[in-house]
C-alpha positions in Angstrom: -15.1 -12.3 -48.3 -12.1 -14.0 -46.9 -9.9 -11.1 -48.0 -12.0 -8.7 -46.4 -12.1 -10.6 -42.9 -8.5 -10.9 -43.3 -8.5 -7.1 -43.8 -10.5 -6.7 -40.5 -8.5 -8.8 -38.3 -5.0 -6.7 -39.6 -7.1 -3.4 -39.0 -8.0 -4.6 -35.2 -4.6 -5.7 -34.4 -2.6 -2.5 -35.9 -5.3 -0.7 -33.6 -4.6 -2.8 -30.5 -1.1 -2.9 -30.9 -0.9 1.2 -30.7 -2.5 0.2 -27.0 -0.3 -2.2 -26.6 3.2 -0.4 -27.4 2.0 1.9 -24.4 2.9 -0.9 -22.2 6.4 -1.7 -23.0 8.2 0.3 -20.6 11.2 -2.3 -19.8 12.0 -4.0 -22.8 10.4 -7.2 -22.5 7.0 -7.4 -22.8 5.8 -10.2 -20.9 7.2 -12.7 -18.7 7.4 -16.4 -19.0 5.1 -16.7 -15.4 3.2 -13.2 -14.7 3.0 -13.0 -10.6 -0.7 -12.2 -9.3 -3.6 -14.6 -9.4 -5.2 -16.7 -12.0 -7.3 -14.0 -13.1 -4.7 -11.7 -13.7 -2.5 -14.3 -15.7 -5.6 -15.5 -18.1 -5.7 -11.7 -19.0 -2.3 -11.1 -19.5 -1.9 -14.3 -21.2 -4.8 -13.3 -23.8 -3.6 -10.0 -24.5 -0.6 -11.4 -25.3 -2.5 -14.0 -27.6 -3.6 -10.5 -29.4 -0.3 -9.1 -29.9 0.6 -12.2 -31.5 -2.1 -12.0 -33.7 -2.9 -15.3 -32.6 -6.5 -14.2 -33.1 -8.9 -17.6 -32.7 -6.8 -18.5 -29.9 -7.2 -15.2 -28.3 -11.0 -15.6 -28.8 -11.4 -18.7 -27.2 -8.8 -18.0 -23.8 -11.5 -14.9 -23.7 -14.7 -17.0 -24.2 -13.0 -19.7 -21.2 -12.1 -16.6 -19.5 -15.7 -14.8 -18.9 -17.2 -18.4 -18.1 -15.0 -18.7 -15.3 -14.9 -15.1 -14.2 -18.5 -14.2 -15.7 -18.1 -10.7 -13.2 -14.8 -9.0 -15.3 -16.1 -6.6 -17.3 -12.5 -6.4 -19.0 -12.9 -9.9 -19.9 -16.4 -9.3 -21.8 -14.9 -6.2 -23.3 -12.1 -7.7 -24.9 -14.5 -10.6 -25.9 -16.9 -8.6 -27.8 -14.4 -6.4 -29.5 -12.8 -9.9 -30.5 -16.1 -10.4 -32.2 -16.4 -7.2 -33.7 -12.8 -7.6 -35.3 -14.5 -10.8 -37.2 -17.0 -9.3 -39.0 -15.9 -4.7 -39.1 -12.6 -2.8 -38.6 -12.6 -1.4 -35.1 -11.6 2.0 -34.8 -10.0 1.5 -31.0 -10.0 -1.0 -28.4 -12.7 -0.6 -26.3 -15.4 0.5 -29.1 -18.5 -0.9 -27.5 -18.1 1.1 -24.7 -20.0 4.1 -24.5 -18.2 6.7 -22.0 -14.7 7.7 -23.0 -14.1 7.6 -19.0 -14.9 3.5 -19.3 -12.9 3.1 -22.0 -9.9 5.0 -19.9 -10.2 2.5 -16.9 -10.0 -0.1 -18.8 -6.8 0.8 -20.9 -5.6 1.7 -17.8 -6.3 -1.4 -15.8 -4.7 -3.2 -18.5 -1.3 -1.1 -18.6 -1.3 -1.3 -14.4 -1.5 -4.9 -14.4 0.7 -5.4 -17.5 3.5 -3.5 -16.1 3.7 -5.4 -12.8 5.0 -7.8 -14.8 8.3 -6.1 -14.9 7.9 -5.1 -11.2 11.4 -4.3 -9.3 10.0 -6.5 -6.3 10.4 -9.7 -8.6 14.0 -9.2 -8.5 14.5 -9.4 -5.1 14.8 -5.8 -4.2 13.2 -4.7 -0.8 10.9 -1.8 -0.1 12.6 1.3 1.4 9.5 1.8 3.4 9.7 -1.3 5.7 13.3 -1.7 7.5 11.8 -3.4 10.7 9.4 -5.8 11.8 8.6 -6.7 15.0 8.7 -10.5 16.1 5.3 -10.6 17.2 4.2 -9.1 13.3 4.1 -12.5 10.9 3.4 -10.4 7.8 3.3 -6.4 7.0 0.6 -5.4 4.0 2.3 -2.9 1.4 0.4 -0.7 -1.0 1.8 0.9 -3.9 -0.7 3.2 -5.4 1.1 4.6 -8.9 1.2 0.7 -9.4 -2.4 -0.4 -8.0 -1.0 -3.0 -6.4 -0.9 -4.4 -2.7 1.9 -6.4 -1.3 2.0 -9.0 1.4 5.7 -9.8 3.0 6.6 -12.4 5.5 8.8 -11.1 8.3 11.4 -14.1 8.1 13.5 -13.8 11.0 13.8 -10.0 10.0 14.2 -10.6 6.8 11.2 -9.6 4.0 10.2 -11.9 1.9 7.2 -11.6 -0.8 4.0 -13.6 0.0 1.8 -12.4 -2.5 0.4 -9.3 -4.5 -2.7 -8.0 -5.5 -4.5 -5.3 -8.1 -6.0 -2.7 -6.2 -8.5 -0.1 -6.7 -8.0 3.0 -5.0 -10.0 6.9 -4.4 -10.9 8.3 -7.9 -9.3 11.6 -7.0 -6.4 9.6 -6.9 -3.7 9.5 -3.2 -2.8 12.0 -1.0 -6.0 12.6 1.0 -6.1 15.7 3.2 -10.4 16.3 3.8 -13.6 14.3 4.7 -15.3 13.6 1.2 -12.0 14.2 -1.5 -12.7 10.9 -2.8 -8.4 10.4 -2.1 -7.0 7.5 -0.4 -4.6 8.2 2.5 -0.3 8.1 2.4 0.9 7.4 5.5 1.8 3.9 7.8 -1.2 2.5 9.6 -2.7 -1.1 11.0 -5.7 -2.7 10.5 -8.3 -2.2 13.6 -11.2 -4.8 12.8 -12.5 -7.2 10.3 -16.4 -7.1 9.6 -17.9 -9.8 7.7 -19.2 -8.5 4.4 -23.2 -10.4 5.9 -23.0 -6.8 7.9 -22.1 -4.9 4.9 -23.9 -3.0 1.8 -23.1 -5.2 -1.4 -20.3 -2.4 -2.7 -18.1 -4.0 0.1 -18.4 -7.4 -1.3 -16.7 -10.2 1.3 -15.6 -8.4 4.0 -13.9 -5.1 5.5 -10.6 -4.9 7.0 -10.6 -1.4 8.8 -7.5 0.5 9.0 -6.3 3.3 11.9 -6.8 6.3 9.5 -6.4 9.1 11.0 -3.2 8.5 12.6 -1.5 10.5 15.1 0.4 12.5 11.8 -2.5 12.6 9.9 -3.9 14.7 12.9 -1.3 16.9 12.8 -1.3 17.5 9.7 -5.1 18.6 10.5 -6.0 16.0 7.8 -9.8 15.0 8.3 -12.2 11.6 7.5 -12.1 8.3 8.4 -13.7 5.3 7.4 -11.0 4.0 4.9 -11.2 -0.3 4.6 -9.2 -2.7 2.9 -12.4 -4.4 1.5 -13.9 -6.5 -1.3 -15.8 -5.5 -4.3 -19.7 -5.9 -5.7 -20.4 -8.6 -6.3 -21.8 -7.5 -10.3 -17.8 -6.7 -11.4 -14.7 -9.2 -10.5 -13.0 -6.1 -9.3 -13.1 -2.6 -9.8 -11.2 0.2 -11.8 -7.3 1.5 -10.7 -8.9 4.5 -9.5 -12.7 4.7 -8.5 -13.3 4.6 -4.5 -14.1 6.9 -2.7 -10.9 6.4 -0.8 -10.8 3.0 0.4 -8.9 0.2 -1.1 -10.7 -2.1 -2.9 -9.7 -5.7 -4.3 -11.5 -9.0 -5.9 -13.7 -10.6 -3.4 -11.3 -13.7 -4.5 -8.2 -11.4 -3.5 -9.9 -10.4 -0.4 -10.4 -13.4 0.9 -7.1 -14.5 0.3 -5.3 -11.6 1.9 -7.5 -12.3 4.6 -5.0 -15.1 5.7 -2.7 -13.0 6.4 -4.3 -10.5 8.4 -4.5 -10.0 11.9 -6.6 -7.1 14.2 -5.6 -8.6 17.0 -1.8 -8.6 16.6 -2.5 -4.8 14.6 -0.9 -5.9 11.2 1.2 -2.7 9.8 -0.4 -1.5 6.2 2.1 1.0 4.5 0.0 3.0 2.4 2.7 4.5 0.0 2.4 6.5 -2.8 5.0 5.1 -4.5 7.6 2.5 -3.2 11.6 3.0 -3.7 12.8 -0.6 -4.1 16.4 -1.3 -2.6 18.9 -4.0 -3.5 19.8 -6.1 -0.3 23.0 -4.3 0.6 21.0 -0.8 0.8 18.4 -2.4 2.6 20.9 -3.5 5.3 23.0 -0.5 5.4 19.4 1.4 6.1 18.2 -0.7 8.4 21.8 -0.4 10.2 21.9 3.5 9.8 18.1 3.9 11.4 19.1 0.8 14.6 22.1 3.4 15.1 19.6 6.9 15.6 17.4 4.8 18.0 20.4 3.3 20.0 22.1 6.9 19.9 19.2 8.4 21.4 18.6 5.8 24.3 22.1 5.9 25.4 22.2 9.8 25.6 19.0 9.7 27.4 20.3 7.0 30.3 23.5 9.0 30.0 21.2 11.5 32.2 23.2 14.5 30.0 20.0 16.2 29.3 22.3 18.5 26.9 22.9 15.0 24.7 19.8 13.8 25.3 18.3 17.1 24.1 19.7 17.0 21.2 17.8 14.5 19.8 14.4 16.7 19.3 13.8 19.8 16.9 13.6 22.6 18.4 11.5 23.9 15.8 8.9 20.9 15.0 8.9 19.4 18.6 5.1 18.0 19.6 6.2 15.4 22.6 3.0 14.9 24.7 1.2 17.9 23.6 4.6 20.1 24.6 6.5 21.8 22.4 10.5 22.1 22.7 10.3 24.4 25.7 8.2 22.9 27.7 9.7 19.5 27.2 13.1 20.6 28.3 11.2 22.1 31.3 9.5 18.8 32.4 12.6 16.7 31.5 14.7 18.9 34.0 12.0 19.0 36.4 11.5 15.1 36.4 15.2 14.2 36.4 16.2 16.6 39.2 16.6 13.5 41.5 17.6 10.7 39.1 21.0 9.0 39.9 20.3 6.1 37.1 17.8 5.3 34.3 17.6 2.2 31.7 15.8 2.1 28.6 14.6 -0.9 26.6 12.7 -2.0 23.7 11.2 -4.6 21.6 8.7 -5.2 19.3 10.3 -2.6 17.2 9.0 -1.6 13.9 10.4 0.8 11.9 9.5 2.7 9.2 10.4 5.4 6.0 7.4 7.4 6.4 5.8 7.6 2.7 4.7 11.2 1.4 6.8 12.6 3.3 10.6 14.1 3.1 12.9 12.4 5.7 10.4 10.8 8.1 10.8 8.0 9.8 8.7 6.0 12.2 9.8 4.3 14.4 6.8 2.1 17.5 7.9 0.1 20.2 7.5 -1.2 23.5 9.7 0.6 25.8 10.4 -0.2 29.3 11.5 2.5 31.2 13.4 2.0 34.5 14.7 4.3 37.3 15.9 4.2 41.3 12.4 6.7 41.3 10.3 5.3 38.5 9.1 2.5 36.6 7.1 2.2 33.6 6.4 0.3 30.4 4.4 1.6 27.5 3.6 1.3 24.0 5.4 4.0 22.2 5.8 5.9 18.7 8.8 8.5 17.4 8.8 10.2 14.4 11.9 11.4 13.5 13.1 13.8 10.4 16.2 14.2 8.7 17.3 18.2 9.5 21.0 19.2 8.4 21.8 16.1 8.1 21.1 15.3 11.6 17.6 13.1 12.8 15.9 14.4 15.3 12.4 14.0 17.2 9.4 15.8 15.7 6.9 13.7 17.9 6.8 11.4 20.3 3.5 10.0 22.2 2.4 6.7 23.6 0.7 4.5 21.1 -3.6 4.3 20.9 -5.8 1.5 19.4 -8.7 2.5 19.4 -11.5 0.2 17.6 -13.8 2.1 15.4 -17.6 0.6 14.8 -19.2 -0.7 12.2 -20.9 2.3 10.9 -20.3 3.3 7.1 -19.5 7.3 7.0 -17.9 9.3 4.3 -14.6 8.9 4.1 
């Protein structure tokens, strides 16, 4: 009897170490002290307990595990197939589940949070898609989707510097949404509108809902359609939900939600980069990027007070050009109409955020507040560029004033 349990327990972990050779991607499997939350390390820590073949050990982190977290289904799933490998061979990991779709999630979840581990940003590399931060922005939220995993960075006195990170759930059609109802969560750069207390909320929302500005003003005209999408919490029958299984909002623990929570703001419009994959940069190519973009922005202010409208011009496509609803015509028109009579001009900014558009080839953002002065006209305004990289050359593909708009409360589809 003793041979043939023996027998079992080597059959299991030949079988669960096929599932786990999926996740070796960088050499070392695991790290001394996995980032994330509790949660997260208890898994990782019994998988590895299973790889081991540390088998009674792994049974009782998993039994301590599901007591504590009672909701993760992944938990209860690796308990009972611990179980199962006591007394019968098991044929996969996973066996008691009955759709093969389940059984996908959760491999996947696993391998997601499993190769976080050997995450890029935990070797203090920066994100290509953030190379500016306002003063008045504390933190910026960053969300990798081919990693299911959200980002918090402090704005340090212009410097990034990682707060904490999350697994995420995302659409189940996966990123990149373009229609109302494709179950896709969005790419783009965006801020969070609102926060509604999960009391107002259908269970599937769990704590709360952090709404975010989706459409923006390039989603729109890119004629993308929806809205609706929330950074929110999960049911409260499952500690979190699969990598990809939304219908296009991002989802995280109630635990997790709560926690981000701190570092949220409506009021001050905290920036969330929804990317579909982040570029991680090592400090010296951060800097020279963030010097390269501080350069376009600074070129194109001192053309435009220069009052050369042939230099200033030169800033915006000629092809792409939406500035104010006018295309590159019309815009030269109004600019030589309006500056018939100036003698001098002066432009400023702060608050400056800036941005490497995700999705998207060669787009930057860049939002401000600019103040505008002139012997004829005064102005200050919350502002937003978009520029794109064309023969080697940036130039202006729109430009508008910035809108907040505060959606309600009212749960559509996305």
């Amino acid at each position: 009897m003793e041979n043939y349990r023996r027998a079992c327990i080597i059959s299991y972990m030949k079988r669960i170490s096929l599932i786990l050779l999926l996740l070796v991607f960088h050499g070392s499997l695991y790290a001394e002290a996995p980032p994330g939350s509790l949660y997260e390390q208890d898994i990782l820590d019994t998988i590895k307990k299973i790889q081991d073949q540390k088998h009674e050990q792994a049974l009782s982190s998993t039994r301590s595990l599901i007591e504590q977290y009672p909701q993760s289904r992944l938990g209860h799933m690796l308990y009972a197939d611990l179980l199962l490998a006591k007394v019968e061979p098991l044929k996969h990991i996973g066996l008691g589940i009955e759709t093969d779709r389940a059984m996908q999630d959760f491999r996947y979840e696993i391998q997601q949070r499993w190769q976080h581990d050997a995450s890029p940003v935990h070797r203090g590399l920066y994100p290509e898609n953030i190379l500016f931060l306002a003063d008045s922005q504390p933190y910026v939220i960053l969300i990798d989707q081919q990693s299911s995993r959200i980002y918090v960075f402090r704005n340090q006195q212009g410097n990034l510097e990682l707060e904490a990170d999350y697994f995420t759930t995302i659409g189940l059609k996966g990123y990149g949404k373009q229609k109302r109802g494709d179950q896709k969560t969005p790419v783009g750069i965006y801020h969070v509108t609102k926060y509604i207390d999960g009391m107002e909320l259908p269970d599937l929302y769990g704590e709360g809902a952090f709404p975010i500005n989706y459409p923006n003003a390039w989603d729109r005209r890119m004629q993308r359609t929806g809205d609706g999408i929330w950074i929110h919490g999960t049911p409260s029958y499952t500690y979190n939900r699969s990598p990809w299984a939304s219908n296009g909002c991002i989802a995280i623990s109630n635990p997790d939600f709560l926690d981000i929570g701190n570092y949220i703001s409506p009021e001050l419009r905290t920036p969330v980069v929804v990317a579909d994959r982040v570029n991680w940069l090592s400090q010296d190519e951060w800097t020279a990027k963030r010097k390269q973009v501080l350069n376009i922005l600074s070129g194109w202010a001192r053309d435009w007070e220069s009052l050369d409208l042939k230099r200033y011009a030169s800033h915006y496509s000629r092809t792409e050009l939406d500035a104010y609803g006018r295309n590159f015509k019309q815009w030269d028109g109004h600019k030589r109409w309006v500056s018939r009579n100036k003698t001098w001009l002066k432009v400023g900014y702060s608050n400056l955020n800036i941005f490497r558009y995700p999705g998207e080839d060669n787009l930057l953002l860049m939002q401000f507040e600019q103040s505008y002065r002139s012997n004829n006209f005064d102005v200050n305004s919350a502002k937003e560029i978009y520029w794109r990289l064309d023969d080697e050359r940036w130039q202006i593909v729109y430009e508008n004033n910035r809108s907040f708009p505060v959606p309600d409360n009212k749960i559509v589809e996305n």
